[in-house]
N, C-alpha and C positions, 0 to 999 in steps of 0.2 A: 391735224389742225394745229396754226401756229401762230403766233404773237411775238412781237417783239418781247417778251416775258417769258412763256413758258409752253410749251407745245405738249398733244397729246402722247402715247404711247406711239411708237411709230411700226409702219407698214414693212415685217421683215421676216417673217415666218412664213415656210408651208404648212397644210393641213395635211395631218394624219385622221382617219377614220374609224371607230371602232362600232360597228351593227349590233342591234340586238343585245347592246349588254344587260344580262337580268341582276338585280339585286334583290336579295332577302331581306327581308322587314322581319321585324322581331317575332313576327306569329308564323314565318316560315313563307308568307305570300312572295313571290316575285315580283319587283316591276322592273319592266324592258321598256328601256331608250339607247339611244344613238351618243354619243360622247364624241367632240370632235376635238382635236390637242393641235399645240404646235409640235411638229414635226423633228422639233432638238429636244434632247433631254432636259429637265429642268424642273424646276416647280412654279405651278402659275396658280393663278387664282382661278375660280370656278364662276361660272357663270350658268344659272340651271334655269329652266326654264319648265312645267307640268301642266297638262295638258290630257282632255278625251277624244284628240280626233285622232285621225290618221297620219301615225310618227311621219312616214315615208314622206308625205306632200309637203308636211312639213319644210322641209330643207331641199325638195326637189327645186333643181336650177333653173329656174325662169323668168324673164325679162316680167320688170315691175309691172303690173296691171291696177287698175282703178278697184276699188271694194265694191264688192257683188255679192249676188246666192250663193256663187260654185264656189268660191275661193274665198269668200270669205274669213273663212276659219284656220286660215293659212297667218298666224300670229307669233311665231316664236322668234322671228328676227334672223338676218343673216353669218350664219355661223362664222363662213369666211373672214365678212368682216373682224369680228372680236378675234378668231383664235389668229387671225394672220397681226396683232397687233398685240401678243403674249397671255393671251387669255384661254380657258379651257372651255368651249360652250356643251353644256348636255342637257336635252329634251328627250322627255321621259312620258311616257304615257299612265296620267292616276289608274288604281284599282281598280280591275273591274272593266275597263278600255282595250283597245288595241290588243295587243301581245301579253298586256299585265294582265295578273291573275288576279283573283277575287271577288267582291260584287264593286257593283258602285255605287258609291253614296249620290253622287251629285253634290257636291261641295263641301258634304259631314266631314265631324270633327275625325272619323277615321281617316278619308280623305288628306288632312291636315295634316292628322300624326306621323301619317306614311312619310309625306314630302319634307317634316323635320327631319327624321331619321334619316331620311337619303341626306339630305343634307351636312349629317355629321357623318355620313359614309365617306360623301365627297369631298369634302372635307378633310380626312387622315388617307386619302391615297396616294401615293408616292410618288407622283408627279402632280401633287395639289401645294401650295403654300399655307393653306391651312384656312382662307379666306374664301367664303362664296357670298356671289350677290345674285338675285333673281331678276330676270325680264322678262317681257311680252305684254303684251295688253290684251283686254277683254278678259275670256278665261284665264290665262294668266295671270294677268293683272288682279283679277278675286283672290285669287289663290295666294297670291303673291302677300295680300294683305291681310288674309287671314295667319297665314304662316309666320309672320313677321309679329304678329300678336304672343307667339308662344314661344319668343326668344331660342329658337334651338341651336345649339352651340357649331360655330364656326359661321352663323350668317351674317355679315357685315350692312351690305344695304340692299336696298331693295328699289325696282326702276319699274314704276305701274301705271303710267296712266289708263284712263278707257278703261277703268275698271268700276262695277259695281260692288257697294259692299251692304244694300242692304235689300239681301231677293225679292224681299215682299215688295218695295215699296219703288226700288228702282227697275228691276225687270216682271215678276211675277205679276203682281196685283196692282199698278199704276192709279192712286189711288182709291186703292179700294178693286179697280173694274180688272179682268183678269183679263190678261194683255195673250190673247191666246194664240193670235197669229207666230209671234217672233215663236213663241214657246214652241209650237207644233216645228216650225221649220226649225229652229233650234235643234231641236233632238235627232233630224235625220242627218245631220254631219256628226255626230257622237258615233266612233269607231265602235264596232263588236261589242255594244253594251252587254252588261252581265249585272242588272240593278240588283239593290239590296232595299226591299219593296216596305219603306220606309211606317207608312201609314198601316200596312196589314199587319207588320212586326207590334206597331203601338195600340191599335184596336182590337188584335185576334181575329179568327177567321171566320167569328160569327158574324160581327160588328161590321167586319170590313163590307163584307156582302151585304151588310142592311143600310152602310151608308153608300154603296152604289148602286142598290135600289131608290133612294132618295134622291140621286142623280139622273135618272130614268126620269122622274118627276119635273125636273124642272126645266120648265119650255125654254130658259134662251138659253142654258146649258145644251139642253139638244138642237138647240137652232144652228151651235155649231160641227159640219159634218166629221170632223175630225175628234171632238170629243165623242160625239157618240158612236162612233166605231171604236173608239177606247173603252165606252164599257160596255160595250158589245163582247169584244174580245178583250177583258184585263189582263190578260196572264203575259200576253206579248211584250218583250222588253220594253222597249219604246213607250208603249198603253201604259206601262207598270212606273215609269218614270213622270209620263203625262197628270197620271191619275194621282200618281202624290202631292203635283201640287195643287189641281181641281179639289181635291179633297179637303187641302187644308186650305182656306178663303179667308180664314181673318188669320192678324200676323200671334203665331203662338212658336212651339216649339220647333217647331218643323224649320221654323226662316231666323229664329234666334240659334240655333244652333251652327249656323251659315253665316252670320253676320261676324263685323269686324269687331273684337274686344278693343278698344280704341284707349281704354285706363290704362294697356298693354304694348301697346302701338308705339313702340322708344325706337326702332330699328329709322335709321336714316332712309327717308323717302321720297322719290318721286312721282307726285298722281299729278291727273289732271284730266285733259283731253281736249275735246273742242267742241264750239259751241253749236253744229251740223248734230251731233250726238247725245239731243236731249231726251230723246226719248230713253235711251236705255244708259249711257258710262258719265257723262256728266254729271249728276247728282251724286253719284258714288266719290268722283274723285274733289267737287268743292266740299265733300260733309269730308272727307280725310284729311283735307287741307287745314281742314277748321277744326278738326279735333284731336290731329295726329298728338303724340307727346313728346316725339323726336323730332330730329332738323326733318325740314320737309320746304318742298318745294312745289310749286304749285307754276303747270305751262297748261295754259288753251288756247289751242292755236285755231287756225282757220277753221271754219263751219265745212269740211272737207273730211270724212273719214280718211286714214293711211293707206295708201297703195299697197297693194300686194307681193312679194312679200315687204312686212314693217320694213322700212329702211329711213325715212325721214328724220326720225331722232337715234341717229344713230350715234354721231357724232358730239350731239349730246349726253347722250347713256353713254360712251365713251368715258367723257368727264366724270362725269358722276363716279363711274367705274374706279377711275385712274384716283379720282380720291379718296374712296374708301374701302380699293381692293389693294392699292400698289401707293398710296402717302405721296401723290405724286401732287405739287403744286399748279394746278390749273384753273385758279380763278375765278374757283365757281362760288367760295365763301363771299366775295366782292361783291357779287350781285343779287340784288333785288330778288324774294322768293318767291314773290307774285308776279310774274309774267304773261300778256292778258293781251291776244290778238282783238284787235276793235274793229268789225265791217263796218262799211265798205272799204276802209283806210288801206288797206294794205300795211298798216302799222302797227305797231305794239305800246301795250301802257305798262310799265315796271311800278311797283307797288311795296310798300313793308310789310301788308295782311290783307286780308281778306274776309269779309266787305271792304271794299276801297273805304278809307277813313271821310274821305268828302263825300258821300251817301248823301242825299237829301230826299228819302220816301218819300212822293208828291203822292196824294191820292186824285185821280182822274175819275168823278164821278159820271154814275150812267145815268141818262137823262132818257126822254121820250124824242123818238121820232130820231133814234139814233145817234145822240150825240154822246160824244165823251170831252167832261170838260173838267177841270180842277173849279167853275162856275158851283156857286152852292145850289141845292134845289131851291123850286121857286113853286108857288103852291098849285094844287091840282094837278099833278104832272099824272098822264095816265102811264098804267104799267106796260111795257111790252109783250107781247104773248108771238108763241110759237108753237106747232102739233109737230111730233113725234110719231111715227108707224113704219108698219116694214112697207108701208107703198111710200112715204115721204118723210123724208130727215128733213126737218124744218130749222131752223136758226134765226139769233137776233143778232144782230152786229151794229157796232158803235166806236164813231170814227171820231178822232178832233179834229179840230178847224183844222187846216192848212198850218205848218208851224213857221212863226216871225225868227226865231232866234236858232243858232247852231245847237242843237242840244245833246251829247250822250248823255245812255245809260248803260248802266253797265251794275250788275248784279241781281240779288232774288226778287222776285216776283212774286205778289198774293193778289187775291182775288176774295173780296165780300160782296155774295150775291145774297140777296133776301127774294125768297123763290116758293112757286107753290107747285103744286101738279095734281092731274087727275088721277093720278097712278099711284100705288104704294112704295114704287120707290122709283128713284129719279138720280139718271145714270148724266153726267154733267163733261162737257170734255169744253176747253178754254183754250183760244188761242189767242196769240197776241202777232197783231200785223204790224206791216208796213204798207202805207200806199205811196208810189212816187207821184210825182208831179202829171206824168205820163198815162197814170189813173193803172200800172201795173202792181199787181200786190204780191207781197215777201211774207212768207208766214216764219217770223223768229223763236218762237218760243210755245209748250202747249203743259195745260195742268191737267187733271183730272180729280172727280169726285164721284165716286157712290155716294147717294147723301144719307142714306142708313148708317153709312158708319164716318157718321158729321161730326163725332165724338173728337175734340181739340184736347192735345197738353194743355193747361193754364200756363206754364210756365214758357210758351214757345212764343218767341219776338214775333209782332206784329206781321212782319216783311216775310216771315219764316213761320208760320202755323204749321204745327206739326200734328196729324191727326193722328189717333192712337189706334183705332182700327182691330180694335178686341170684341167687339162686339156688332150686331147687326138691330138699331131700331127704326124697323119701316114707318114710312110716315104716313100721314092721316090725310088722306086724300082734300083737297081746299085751301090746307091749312098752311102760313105763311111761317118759313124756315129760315134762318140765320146761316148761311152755309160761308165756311171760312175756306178755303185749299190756298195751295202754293202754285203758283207756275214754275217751269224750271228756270234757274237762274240766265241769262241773256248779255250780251252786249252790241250796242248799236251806236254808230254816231249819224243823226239826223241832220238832213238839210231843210232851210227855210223851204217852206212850200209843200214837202211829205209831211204825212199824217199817220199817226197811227192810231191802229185799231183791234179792238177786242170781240172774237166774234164766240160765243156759246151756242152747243149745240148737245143734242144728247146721245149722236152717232156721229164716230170720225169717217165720214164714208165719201171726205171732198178724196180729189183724187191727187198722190203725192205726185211732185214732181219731179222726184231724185230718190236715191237708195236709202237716204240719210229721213228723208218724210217718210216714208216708208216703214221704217223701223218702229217712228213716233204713233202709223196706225196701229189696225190689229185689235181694241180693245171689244170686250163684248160687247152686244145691243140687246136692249129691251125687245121681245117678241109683243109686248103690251103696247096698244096705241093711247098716245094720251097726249095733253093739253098742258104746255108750261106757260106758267106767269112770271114775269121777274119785276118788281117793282123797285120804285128806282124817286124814291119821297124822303122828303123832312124827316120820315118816322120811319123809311127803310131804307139807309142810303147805300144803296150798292155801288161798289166802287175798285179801279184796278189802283192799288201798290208799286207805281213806278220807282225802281233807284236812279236817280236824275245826279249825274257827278260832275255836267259842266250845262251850262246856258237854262231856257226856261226861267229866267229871273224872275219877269214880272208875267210869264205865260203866255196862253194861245190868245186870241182875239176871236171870239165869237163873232165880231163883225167883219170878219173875214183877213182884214190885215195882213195885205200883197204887199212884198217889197216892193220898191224900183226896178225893173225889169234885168236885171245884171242880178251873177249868181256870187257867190262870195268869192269865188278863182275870176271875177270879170267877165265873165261869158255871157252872151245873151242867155237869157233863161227861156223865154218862145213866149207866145202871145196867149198859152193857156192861161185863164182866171183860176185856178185849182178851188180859191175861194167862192168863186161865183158860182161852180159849177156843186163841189159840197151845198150850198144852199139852195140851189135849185132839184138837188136828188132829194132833200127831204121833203 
């Protein structure tokens, strides 16, 4: 890459290959990975990458594919590229995985201390410069930022997006409901697991056995088939991984010992990812954004997962690379560290931080007979109701007018439902639409709540309710509930005429229409049938938390308020009323 200014490391190296190198970790364990060098003598900087699948696929040669099941877990980036450009790339397989020895933690601080160590390995070998930065995303990308937490000597920066950094909340337990699909298919690409059975070591093996009897117990826990052939058979690796986090359901020790120390967090960073990937890496990388302590940068690109293998930001991480592996001037201090793809635009919005500083939280309240309007309540509104059961996932949705004015948004999303149920607890999943003019709908963004553990921080910003989730208080069947959650953060730029919409439900069981929805299902379901209320009055105002960063001045027009027939590019727009037709569906 070049500029009339300053150009990246250039394309001038063959690769040499070393298989299987094992390394000893201070207690005598091995871990084996692949190390790939340039081809001349010299000393270069290190690029490492760790990882529980399978080394080999890894780095096997093959023409870029779209993100899926099979290949998915195909993350580590291509070697060629960096070492043919004077870098050293080595992916390594954590403890416990592949070829390495030991148990596995699954993210533990063992886990961690191993990947330090390697890295002041790689670091002092004699064709190292003495500098390493880490890549990959997803598991990587975890790793990457838990590592970078505990400063170990020789790591300079670190290139993560598509990473989560807080298990419970971003892939485990999605608010509160346990996100059990990704988790099951998760663990069968996990190479020659050897777990270190996390939950029996901290119970003993009386306890363990009597809290997998209390799992026998509880109908939606067995409504899932997968879980219950895990403790049918616990002893099975996979079962043994599954079961540590079934076990542990509020966020304790188990997902604090996994999470990023972010007081700790100085190592120069890249997170992010894109906004297709809310159900599981984006919330990881806007909370690192926002709370790193080092330079850091923050890209989210297209609602598009990375092709297989990563290759997209390559050229990118190149830069990054070039400037805190090799003091190479490329330009990347000049630019804006919020970088922020906007659909449909095909454009980008560059930023100083994050929240965008022009933020205006609009609240869109929910009204009866499905509307959503920033319109205050007006009296007698009756509440919406909707039934729940394993024969029908019912739903209320609530749309606004037709929109007069250009408007994005672009940032976090909450949600205040005042809600009752016939059941003792009451399982919430939120999405938030789009409808075009065409009457086709875009599902942007989705939150979740178990409302037993409705328990809020006081200290967490309106826009960003942060629920604590240490506890479980079922509720009292009738009785009307304040329930606060977040959506995942979003960005959209709207045209006159679309509408959007917030639909609640207390099963995600519409059908995805991509790999990226997909991910976002999965969460448990009630085996209980019951009856939801949402009320939506003067004395309960439930309401969605839009970040509104351009247009929406004076709002939507309840009375429908149709442009002139011509779209803002000048194009005929077509003879649909999108307004008259909104008023005739309620």
């Amino acid at each position: 890459m070049y500029t009339q200014r300053w150009e990246t490391s250039r394309r001038e190296y063959g690769v040499a290959v070393e298989r299987d190198v094992a390394i000893a970790m201070p207690d005598g364990t091995h871990l084996v990975g692949d190390i790939f060098r340039p081809d001349r003598p010299g000393r270069y900087p290190v690029i490492l990458g760790c990882h529980p699948y399978n080394n080999e696929l890894q780095t096997a040669p093959i023409r870029p594919i779209g993100y899926g099941p099979h290949r998915g877990f195909l993350e580590a980036g291509d070697p060629e590229f960096f070492v043919r450009r004077g870098y050293v790339h080595a992916i390594f397989n954590v403890r416990g995985t592949g070829k390495s020895q030991g148990l596995y933690q699954m993210m533990g601080p063992r886990e961690v201390a191993d990947v330090a160590y390697l890295i002041g390995v790689l670091a002092n070998m004699p064709w190292s410069s003495g500098r390493v930065g880490m890549f990959g995303v997803s598991y990587f990308a975890w790793l990457q930022a838990q590592v970078a937490a505990v400063h170990p000597e020789g790591l300079a920066c670190i290139f993560a997006p598509f990473g989560a950094t807080d298990f419970y909340r971003d892939v485990f337990y999605r608010g509160g409901i346990l996100n059990h699909r990704f988790l099951v298919h998760w663990l069968h690409h996990v190479d020659n697991p050897r777990p270190f059975n996390w939950t029996r070591d901290r119970l003993g093996e009386q306890r363990y056995r009597q809290a997998l009897a209390e799992l026998r117990d509880d109908e939606d826990l067995m409504g899932v088939e997968a879980i219950a052939r895990a403790v049918a058979s616990p002893e099975l690796p996979r079962h043994q991984l599954l079961l540590d986090v079934v076990l542990n359901s509020l966020d304790g020790d188990y997902y604090r010992e996994r999470n990023v120390n972010y007081q700790e967090a100085t190592v120069p960073a890249v997170v992010g990812g894109c906004w297709g990937m809310y159900g599981l890496h984006l919330p990881g990388g806007l909370r690192s954004f926002s709370q790193w302590k080092g330079p850091a940068r923050l890209v989210v690109g297209p609602p598009l997962y990375l092709d297989r293998p990563v290759y997209q930001y390559q050229y990118y991480a190149l830069r990054w690379f070039d400037t805190w592996l090799k003091d190479r001037e490329v330009g990347i201090g000049e630019e804006p560290p919020v970088q922020l793809f906007i659909p449909p635009t095909g454009e980008w919005r560059f930023a100083p931080k994050w929240p965008l500083e022009e933020t205006r939280w609009t609240p869109f309240y929910l009204h009866e007979r499905g509307l959503l309007s920033e319109h205050e309540f007006w009296p007698g509104e009756v509440p919406t109701r909707y039934e729940d059961s394993t024969f029908l996932h019912g739903e209320a949705t609530f749309w606004t007018p037709p929109l007069v004015e250009v408007t994005e948004v672009c940032g976090p999303v909450a949600v205040t439902l005042y809600a009752a149920t016939t059941d003792r607890e009451l399982l919430l999943f939120a999405t938030l639409l789009v409808r075009g003019q065409d009457g086709t709908e875009e599902e942007l963004t989705r939150g979740w709540l178990r409302a037993s553990q409705r328990l809020l921080d006081p200290s967490s910003p309106p826009w960003a309710p942060h629920l604590v989730h240490s506890r479980r208080e079922m509720l009292v069947p009738g009785e009307v509930y304040e329930l606060k959650f977040p959506l995942v953060a979003t960005a959209r730029l709207l045209r006159p005429g679309e509408q959007l919409g917030l639909r609640i439900k207390s099963a995600d069981d519409e059908p995805a229409r991509n790999r990226l929805q997909q991910v976002a299902r999965g969460g448990l379901w009630r085996q209980t049938p019951s009856r939801v209320t949402i009320f939506h009055d003067p004395e309960h105002p439930s309401e969605l938390l839009l970040p509104v960063v351009r247009g929406n001045l004076i709002g939507t027009f309840l009375s429908g308020g149709v442009l002139p027939n011509v779209s803002p590019g000048g194009e005929p727009m077509g003879k649909i009323d999108r307004a008259k037709e909104w008023r005739s569906d309620q």
